[in-house]
C-alpha angles and dihedrals in degrees: 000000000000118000123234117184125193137181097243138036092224092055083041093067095043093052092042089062086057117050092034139213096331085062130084110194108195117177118219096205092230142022108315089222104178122026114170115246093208135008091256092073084062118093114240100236085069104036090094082058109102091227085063089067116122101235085205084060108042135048097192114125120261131229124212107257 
């Protein structure tokens, strides 16, 4: 299952429609400013979190948060 993530819910489910069942399509509800380009730019205190996962690195499925 790949992750797509969109600003809005109504963009969400036309895009949904688009990309198919190996697709999950989750909205933010707003602009997704930082995203950490390694583990290392986590604090430590959070690495252990399942969000902090590296999605190039794991292939574990992933929850809404």
């Amino acid at each position: 299952m790949k992750l797509v993530i969109v600003e809005s819910p109504a963009k969400g489910k036309t895009i949904e429609r688009f990309l198919g069942r190996d697709y999950e399509v989750a909205a933010s509800f707003g602009h997704i400013r930082d995203l950490p380009r390694t583990a290392k730019e986590i604090p430590a205190r959070l690495r252990s979190q399942p969000w902090a996962r590296q999605a190039d690195k794991d292939d574990s499925n992933y929850e809404t948060v």
